[in-house]
Backbone as ProteinMPNN parsed JSONL, in Angstrom:
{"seq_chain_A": "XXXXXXXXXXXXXXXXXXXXXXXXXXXXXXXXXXXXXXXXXXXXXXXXXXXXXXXXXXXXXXXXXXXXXXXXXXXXXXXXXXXXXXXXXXXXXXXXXXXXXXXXXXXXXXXXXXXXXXXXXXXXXXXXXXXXXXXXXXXXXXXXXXXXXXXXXXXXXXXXXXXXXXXXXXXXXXXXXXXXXXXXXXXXXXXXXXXXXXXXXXX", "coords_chain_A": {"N_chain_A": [[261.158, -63.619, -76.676], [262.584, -66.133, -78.622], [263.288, -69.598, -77.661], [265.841, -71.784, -77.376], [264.769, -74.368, -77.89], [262.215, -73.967, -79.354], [262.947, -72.746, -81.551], [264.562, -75.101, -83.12], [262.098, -76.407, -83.43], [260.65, -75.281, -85.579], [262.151, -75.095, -87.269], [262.702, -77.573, -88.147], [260.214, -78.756, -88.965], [260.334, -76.832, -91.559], [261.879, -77.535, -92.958], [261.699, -79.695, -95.112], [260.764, -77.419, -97.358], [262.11, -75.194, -96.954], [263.94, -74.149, -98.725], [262.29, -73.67, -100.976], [261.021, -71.089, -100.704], [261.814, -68.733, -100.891], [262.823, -66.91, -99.304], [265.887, -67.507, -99.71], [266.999, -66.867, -102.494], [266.753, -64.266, -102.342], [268.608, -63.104, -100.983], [270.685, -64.628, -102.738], [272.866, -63.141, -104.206], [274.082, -61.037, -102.323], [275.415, -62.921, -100.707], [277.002, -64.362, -102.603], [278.52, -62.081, -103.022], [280.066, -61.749, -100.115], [280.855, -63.942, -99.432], [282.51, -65.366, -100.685], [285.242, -63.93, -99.891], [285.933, -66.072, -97.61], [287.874, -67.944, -96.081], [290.962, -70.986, -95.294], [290.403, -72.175, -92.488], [286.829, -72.955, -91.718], [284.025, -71.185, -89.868], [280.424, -72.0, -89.349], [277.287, -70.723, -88.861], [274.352, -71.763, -88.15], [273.419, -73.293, -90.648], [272.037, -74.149, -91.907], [270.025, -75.786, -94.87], [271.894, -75.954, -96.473], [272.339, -73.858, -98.183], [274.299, -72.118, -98.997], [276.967, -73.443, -98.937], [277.509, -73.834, -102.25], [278.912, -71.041, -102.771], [281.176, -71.013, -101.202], [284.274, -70.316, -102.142], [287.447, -71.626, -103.522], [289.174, -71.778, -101.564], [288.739, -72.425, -98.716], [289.658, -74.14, -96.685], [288.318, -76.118, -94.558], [285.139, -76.789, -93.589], [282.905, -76.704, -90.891], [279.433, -76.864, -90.244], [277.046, -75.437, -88.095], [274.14, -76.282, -86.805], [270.046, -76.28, -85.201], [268.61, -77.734, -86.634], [267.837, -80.868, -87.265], [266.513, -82.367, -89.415], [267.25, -79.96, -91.175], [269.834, -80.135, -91.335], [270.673, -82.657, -92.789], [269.591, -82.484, -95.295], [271.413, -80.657, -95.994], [273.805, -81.988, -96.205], [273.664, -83.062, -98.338], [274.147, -81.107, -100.17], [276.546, -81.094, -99.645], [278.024, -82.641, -101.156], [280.635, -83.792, -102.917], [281.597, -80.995, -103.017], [285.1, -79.246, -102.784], [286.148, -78.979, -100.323], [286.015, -80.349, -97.187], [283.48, -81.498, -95.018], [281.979, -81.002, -92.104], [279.173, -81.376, -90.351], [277.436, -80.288, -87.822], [274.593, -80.724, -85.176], [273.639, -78.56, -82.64], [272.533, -76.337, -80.603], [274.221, -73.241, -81.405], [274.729, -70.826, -79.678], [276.66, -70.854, -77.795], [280.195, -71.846, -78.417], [281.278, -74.763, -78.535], [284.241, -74.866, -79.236], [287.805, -74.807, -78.936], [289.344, -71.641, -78.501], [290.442, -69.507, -80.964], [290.267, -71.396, -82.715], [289.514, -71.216, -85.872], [289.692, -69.58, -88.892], [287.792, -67.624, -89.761], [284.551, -66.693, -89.493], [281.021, -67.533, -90.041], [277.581, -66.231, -91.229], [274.43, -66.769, -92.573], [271.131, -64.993, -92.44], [271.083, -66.26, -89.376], [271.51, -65.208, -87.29], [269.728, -63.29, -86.6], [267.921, -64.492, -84.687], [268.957, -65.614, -82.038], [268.788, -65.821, -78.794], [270.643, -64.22, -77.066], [272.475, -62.07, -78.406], [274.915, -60.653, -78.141], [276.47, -62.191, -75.865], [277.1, -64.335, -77.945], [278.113, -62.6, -79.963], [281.049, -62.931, -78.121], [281.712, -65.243, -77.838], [282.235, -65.732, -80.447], [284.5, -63.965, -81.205], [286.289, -65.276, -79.826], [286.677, -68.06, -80.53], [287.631, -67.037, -83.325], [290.939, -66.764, -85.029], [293.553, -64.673, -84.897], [293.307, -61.834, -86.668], [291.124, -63.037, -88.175], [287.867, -63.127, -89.157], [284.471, -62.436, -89.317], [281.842, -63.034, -91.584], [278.871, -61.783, -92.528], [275.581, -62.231, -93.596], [272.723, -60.702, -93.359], [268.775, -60.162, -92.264], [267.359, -56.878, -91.453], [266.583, -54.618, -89.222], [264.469, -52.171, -91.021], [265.794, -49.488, -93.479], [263.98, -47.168, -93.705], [261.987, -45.23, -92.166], [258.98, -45.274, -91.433], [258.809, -48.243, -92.247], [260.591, -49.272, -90.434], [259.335, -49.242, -88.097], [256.955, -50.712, -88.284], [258.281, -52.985, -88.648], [259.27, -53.139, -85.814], [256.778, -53.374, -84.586], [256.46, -55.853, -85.599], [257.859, -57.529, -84.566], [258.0, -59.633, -82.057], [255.594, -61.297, -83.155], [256.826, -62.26, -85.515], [259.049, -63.699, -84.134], [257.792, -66.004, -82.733], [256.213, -67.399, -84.39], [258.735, -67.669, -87.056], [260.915, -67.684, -85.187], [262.74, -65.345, -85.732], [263.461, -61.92, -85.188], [262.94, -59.281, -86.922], [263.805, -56.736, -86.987], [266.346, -56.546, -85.889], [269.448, -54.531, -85.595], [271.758, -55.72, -86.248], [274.385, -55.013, -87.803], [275.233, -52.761, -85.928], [275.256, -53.796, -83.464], [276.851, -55.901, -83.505], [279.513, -54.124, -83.982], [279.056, -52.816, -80.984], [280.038, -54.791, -79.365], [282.474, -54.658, -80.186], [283.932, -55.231, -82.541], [285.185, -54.458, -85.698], [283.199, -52.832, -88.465], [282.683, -53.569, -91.461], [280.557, -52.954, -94.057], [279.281, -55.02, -96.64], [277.425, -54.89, -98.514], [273.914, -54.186, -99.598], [269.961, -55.122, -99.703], [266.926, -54.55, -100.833], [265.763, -52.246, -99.772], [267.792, -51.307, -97.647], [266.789, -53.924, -95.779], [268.014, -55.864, -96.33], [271.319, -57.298, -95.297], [274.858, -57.442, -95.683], [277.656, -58.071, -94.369], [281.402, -57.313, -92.594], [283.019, -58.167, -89.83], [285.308, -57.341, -87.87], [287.481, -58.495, -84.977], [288.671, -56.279, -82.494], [291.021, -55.898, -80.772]], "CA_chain_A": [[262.377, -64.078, -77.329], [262.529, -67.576, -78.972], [264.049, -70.099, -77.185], [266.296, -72.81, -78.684], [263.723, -75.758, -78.35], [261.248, -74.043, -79.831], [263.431, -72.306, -83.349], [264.435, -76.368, -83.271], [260.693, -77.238, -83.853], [260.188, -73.953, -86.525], [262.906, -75.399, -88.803], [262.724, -79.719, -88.243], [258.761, -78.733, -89.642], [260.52, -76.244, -92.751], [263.188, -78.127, -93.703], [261.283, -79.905, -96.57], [259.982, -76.525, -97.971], [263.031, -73.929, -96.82], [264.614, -73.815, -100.039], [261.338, -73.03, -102.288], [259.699, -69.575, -100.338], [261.977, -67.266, -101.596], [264.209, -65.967, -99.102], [267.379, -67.306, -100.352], [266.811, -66.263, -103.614], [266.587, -62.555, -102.028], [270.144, -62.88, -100.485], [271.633, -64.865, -103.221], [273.554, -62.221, -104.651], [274.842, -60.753, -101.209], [275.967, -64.369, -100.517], [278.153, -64.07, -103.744], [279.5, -60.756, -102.556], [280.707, -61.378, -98.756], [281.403, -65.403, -99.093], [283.735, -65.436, -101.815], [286.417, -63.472, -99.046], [286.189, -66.631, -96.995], [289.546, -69.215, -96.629], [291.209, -71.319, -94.227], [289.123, -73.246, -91.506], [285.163, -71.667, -91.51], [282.551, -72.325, -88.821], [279.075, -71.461, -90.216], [276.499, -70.831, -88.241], [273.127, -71.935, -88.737], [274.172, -73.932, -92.37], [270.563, -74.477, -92.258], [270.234, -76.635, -95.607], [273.038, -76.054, -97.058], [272.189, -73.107, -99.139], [275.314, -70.924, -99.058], [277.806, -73.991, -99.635], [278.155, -73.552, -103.366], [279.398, -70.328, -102.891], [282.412, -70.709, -101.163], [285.54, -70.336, -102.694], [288.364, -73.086, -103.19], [290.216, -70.919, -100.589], [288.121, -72.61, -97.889], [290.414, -75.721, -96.241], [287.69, -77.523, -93.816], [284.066, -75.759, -92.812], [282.337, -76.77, -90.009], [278.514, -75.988, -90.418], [276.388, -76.078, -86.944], [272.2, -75.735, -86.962], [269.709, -76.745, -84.628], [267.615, -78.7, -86.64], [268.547, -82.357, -87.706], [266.228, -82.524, -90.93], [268.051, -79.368, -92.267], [271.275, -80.869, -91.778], [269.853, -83.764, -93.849], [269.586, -81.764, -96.751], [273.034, -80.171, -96.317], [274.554, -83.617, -96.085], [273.83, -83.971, -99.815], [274.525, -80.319, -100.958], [277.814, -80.708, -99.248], [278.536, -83.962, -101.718], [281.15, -83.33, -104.072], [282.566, -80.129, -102.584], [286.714, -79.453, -102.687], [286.712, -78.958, -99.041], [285.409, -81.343, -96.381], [282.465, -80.338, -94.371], [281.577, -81.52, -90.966], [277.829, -80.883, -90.08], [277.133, -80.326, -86.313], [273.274, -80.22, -84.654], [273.425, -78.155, -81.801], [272.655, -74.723, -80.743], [275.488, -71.965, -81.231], [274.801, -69.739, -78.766], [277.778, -71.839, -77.094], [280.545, -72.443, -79.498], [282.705, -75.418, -78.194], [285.294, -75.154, -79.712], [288.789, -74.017, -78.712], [290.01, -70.431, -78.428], [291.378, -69.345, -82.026], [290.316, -72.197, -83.841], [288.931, -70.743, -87.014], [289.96, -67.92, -89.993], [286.194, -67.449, -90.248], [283.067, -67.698, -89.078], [279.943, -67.075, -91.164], [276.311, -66.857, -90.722], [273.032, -66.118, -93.656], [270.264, -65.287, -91.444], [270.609, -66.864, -88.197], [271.86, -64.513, -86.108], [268.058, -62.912, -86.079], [267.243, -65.39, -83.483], [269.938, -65.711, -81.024], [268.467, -64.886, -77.733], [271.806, -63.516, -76.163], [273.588, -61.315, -79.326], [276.571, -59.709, -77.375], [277.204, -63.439, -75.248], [277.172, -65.075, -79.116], [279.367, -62.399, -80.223], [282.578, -62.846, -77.443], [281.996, -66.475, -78.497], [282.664, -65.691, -81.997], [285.391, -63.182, -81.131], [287.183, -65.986, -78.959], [286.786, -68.761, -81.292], [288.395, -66.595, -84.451], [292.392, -66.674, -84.783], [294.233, -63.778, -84.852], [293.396, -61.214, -87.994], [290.102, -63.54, -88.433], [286.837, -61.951, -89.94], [282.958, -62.849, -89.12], [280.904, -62.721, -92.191], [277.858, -62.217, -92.61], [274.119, -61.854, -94.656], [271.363, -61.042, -92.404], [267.585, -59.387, -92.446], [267.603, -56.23, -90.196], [265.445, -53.679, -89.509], [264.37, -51.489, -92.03], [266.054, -48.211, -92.98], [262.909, -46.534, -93.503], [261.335, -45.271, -90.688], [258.045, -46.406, -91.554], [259.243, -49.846, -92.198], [261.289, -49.732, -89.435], [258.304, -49.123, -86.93], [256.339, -52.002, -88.604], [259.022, -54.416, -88.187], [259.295, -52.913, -84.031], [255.377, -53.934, -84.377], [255.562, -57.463, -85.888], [258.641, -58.618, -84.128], [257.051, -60.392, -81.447], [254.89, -61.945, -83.72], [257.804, -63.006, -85.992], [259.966, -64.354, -83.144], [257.25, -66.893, -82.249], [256.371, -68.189, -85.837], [259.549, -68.219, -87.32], [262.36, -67.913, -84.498], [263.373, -64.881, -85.75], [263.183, -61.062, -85.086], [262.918, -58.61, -87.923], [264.04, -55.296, -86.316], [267.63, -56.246, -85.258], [270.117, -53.928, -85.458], [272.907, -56.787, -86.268], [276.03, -54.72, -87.546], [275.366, -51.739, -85.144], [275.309, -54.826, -82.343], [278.268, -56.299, -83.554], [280.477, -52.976, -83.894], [279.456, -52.462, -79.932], [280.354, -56.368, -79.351], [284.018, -55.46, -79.933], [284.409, -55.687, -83.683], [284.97, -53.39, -86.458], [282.604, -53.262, -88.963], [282.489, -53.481, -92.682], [279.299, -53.128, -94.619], [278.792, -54.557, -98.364], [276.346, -54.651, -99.943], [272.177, -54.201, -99.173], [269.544, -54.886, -100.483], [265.229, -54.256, -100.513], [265.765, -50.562, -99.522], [268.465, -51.641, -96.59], [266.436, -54.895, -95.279], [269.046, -57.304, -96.282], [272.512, -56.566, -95.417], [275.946, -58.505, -95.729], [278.974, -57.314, -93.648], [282.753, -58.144, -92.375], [283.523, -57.666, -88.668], [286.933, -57.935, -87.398], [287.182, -58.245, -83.695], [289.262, -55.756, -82.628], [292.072, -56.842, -79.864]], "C_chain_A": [[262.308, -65.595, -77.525], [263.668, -68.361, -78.494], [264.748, -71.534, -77.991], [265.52, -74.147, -79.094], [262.313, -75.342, -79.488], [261.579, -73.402, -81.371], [263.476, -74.119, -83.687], [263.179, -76.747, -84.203], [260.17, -76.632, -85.264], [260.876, -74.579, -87.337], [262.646, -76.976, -88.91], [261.222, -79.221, -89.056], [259.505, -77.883, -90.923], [261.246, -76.906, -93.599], [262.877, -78.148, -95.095], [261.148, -78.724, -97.463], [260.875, -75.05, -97.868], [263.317, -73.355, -98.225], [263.932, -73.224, -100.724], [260.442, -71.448, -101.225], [260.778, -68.676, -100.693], [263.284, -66.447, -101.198], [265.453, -66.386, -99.14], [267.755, -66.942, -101.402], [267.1, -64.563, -103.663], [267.919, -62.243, -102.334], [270.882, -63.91, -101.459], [273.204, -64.051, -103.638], [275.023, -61.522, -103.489], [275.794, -61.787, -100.646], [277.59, -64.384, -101.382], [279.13, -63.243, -103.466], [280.764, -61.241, -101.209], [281.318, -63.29, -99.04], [283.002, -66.191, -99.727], [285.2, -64.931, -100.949], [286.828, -64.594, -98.094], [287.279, -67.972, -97.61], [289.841, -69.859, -95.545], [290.353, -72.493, -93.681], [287.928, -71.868, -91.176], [284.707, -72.594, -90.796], [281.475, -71.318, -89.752], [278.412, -71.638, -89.243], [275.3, -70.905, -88.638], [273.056, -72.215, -90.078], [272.707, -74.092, -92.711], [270.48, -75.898, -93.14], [271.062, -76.793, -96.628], [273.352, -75.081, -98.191], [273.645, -72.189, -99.501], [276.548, -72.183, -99.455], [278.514, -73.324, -100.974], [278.996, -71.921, -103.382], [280.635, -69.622, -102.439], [283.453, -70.991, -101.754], [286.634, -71.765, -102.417], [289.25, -72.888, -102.201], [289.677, -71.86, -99.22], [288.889, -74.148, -97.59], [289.337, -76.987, -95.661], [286.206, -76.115, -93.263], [283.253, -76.882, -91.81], [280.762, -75.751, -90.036], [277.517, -76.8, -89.036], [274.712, -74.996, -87.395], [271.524, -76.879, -85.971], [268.867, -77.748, -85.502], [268.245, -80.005, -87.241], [268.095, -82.81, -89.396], [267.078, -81.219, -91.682], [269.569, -79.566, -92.343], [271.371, -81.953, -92.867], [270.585, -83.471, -95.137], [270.829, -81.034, -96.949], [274.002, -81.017, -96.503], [274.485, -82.781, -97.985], [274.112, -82.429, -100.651], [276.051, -79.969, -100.541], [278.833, -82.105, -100.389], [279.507, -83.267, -103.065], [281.821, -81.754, -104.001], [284.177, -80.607, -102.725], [286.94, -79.909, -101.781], [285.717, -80.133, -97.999], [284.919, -80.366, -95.684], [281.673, -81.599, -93.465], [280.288, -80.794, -90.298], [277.366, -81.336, -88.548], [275.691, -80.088, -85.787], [273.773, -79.739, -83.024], [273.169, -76.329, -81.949], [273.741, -74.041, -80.284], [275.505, -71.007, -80.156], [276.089, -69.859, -77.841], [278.528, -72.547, -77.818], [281.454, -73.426, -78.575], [283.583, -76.071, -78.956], [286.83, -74.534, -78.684], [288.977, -72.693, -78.738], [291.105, -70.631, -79.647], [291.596, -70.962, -82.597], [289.541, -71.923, -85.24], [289.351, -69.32, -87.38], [288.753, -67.36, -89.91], [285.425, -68.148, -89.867], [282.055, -66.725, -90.351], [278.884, -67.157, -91.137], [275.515, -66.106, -92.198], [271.845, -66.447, -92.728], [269.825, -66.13, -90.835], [270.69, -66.535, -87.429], [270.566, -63.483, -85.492], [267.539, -63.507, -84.596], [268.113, -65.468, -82.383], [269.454, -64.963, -79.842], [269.227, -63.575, -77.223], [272.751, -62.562, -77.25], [275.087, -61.518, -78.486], [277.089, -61.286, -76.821], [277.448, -64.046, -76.934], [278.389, -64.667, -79.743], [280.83, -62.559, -79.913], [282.806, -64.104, -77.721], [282.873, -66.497, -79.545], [284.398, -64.954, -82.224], [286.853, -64.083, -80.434], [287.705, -67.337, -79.815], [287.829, -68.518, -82.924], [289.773, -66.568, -84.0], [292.784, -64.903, -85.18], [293.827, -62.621, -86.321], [292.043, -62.047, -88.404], [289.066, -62.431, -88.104], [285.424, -62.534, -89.598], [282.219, -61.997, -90.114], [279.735, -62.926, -92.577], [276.246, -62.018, -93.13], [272.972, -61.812, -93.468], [270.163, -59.951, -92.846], [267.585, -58.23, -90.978], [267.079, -55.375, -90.317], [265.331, -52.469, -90.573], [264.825, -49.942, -92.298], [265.097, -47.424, -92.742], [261.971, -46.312, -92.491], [259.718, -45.648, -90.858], [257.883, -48.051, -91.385], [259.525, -50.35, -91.386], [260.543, -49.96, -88.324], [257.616, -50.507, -86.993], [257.07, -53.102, -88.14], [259.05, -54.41, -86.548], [257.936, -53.818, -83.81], [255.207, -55.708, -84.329], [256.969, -58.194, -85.189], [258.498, -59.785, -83.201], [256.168, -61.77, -82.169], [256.04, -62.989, -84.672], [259.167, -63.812, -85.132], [258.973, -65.899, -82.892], [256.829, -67.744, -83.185], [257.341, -68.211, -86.295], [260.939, -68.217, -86.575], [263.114, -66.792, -84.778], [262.919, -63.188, -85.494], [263.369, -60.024, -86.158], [263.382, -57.351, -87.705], [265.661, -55.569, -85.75], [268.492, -55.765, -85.728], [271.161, -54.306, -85.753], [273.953, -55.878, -86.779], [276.351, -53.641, -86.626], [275.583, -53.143, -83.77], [276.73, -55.418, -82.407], [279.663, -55.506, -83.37], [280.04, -53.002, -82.093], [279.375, -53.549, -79.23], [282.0, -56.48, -79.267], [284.589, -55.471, -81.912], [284.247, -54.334, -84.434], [284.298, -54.023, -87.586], [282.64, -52.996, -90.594], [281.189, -53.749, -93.961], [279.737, -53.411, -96.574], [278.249, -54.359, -98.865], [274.49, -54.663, -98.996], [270.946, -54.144, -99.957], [267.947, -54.539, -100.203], [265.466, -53.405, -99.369], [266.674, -51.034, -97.33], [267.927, -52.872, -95.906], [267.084, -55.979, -95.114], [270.593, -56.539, -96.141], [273.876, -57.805, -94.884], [276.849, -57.388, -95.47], [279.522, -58.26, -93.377], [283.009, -57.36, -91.297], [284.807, -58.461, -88.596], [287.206, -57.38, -86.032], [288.582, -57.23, -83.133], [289.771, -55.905, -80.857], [292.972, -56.019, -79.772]], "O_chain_A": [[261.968, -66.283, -76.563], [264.827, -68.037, -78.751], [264.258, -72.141, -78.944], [265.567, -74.785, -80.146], [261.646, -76.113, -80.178], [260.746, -73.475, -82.275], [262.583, -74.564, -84.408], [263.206, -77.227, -85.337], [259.424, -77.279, -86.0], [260.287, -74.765, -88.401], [262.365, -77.427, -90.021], [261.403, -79.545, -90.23], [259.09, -78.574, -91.854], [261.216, -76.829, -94.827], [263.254, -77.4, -95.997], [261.48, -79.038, -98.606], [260.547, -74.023, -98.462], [262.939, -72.272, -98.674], [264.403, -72.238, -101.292], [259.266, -71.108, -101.349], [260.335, -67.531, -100.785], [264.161, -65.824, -101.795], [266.275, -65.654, -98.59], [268.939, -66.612, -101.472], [267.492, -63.851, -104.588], [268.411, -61.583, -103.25], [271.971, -64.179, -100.953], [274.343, -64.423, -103.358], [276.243, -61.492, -103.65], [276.878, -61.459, -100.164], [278.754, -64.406, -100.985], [280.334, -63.473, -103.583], [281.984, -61.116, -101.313], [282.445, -63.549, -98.62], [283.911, -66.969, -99.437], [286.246, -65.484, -101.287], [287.944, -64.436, -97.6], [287.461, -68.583, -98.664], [289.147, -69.542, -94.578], [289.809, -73.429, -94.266], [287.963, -70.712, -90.755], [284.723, -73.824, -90.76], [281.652, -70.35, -90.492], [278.68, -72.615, -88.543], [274.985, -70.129, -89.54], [272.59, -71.316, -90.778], [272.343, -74.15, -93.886], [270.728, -76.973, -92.594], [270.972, -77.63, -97.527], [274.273, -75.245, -98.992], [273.669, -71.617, -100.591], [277.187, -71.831, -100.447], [279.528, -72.627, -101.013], [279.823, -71.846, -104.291], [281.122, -68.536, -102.755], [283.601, -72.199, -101.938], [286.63, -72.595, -101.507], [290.089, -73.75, -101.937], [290.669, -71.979, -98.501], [288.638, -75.141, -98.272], [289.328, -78.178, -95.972], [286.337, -74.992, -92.777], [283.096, -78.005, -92.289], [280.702, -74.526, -89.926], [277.278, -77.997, -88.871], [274.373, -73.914, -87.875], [272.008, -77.999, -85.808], [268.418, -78.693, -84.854], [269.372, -79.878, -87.72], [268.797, -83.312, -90.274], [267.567, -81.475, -92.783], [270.32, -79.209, -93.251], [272.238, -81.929, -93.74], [271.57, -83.898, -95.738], [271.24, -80.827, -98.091], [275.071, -80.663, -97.001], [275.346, -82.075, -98.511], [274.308, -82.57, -101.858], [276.675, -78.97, -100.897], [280.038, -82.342, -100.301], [279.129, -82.465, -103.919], [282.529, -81.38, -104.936], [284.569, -81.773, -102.774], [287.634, -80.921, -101.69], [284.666, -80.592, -98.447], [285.249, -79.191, -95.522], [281.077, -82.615, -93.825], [280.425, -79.698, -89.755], [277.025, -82.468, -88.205], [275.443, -78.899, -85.992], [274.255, -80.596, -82.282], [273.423, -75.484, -82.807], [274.206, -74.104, -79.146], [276.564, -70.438, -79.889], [276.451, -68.878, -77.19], [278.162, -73.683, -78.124], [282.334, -72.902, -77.892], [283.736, -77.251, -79.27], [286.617, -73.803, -77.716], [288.204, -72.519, -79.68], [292.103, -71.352, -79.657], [292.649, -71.555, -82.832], [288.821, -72.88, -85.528], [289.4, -68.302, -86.69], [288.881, -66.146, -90.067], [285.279, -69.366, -89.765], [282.266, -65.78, -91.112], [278.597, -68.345, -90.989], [275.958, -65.103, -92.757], [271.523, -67.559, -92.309], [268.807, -66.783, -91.062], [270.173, -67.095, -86.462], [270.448, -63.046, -84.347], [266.909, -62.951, -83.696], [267.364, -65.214, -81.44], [269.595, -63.744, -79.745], [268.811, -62.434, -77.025], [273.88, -62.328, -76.82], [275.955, -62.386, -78.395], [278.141, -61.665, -77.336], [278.665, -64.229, -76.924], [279.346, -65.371, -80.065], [281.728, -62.452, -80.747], [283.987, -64.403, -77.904], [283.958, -67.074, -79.62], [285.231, -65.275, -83.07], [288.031, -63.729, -80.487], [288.891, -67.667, -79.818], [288.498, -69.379, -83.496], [290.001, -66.39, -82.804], [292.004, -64.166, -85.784], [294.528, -63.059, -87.233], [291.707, -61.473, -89.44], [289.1, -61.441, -87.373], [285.62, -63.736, -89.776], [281.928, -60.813, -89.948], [279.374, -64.037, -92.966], [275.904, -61.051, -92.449], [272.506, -62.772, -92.854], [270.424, -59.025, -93.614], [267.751, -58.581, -89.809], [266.876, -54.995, -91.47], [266.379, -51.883, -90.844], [264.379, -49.095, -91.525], [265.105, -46.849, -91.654], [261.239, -47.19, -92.034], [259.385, -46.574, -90.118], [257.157, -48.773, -90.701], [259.19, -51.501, -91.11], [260.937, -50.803, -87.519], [257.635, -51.315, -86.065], [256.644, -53.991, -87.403], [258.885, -55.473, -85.949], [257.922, -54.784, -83.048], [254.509, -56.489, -83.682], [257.091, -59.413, -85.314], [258.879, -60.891, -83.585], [256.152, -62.93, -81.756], [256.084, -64.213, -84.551], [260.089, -64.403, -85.694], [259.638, -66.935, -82.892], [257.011, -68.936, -82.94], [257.52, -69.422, -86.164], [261.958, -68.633, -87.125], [264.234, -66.827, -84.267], [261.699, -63.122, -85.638], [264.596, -59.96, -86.234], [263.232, -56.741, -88.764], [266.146, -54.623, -85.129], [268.796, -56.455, -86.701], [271.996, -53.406, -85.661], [274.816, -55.909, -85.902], [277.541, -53.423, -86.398], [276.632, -52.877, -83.184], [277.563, -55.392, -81.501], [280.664, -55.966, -82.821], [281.106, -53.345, -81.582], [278.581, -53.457, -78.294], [282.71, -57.372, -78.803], [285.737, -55.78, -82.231], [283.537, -53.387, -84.096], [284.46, -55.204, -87.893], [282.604, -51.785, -90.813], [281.112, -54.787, -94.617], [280.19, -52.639, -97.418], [278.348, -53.605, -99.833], [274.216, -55.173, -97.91], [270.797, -53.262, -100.803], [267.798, -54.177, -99.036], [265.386, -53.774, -98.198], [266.128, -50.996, -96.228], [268.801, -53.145, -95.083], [266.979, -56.84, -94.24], [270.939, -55.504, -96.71], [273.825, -58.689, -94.029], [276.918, -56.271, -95.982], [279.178, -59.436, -93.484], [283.215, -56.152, -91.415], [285.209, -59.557, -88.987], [287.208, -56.173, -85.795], [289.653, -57.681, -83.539], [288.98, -55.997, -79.918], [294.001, -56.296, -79.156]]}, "name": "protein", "num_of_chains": 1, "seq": "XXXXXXXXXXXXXXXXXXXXXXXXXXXXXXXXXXXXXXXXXXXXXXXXXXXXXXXXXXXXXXXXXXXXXXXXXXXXXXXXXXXXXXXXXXXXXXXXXXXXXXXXXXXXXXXXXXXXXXXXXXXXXXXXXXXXXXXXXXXXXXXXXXXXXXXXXXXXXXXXXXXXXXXXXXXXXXXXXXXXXXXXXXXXXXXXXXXXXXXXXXX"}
């Protein structure tokens, strides 16, 4: 399991080069779908470089975007320029939100929740941090429906935890539904691999 110093080191070395390999391009679309529902005060998790910005809505009062690495905050600095809403860019790792209890309508993550050593501790975070009727949405890569696929990814996760910080086989809205939340699936895409959902912690 990848620990937070060492995803740190995986993205401060990508930063420059995140944007051009491809996979936001995948999940643009899904992005479009699930982001557009967000309003209020948003935390973001893992803002990375700022890719998902443009796509929130004018509904969105103040976002708060936290990532471990410092060069991909960088680059979110300047795709956050000229936004409606003000946007406060935090380096640390999430696994530990400090914030208040029921300070945020929304939280929001595009694959980062892959990596998170601790899921379930990340989730009561998330669940504690949301206000009342608040929603956690989110785009992630997760194991494959296909049982072929799905075996492969069991195979290379290991391998993909240690090069890029993240695990390819997780289970993320079945994890989240037994986290406490109810779950809402939208949209998926490359035969179930990508998938964008809306949990609502259920209280």
């Amino acid at each position: 399991m990848a620990d937070a110093r060492s995803v740190r080191r995986i993205y401060q070395r990508a930063a420059s080069h995140y944007d051009g390999s491809g996979i936001g391009r995948v999940v643009d679309a899904l992005r479009a779908r699930v982001l557009r529902e967000a309003g209020g005060d948003v935390l973001e998790l893992g803002v990375g470089t700022g890719a998902t910005l443009g796509f929130y809505p004018h509904t969105v009062r103040r976002l708060t975007g936290l990532d471990l690495s410092r060069a991909m905050l960088a680059r979110a600095a300047e795709e956050a320029c000229g936004l409606r809403f003000p946007v406060d860019l935090v380096e640390t790792d999430f696994q530990t939100l400090g914030f208040r209890d029921a300070s945020f309508d929304v939280v929001t993550s595009s694959l980062a929740l892959c990596g998170v050593p601790d899921p379930p501790r990340l989730y009561r975070e998330i669940s504690r941090v949301l206000r009342p009727g608040g929603r956690l949405m989110a785009i992630e890569h997760v194991r494959p429906q296909l049982p072929g696929a799905g075996l492969l990814a069991d195979l290379a996760a290991p391998l993909t935890e240690r090069l890029v910080g993240c695990a390819f086989n997780r289970r993320t809205p079945e994890q989240v539904r037994e986290a406490g939340f109810t779950v809402r699936v939208i949209g998926r895409r490359w035969f179930g691999t990508f998938v964008a959902f809306v949990g609502m912690p259920r209280r």
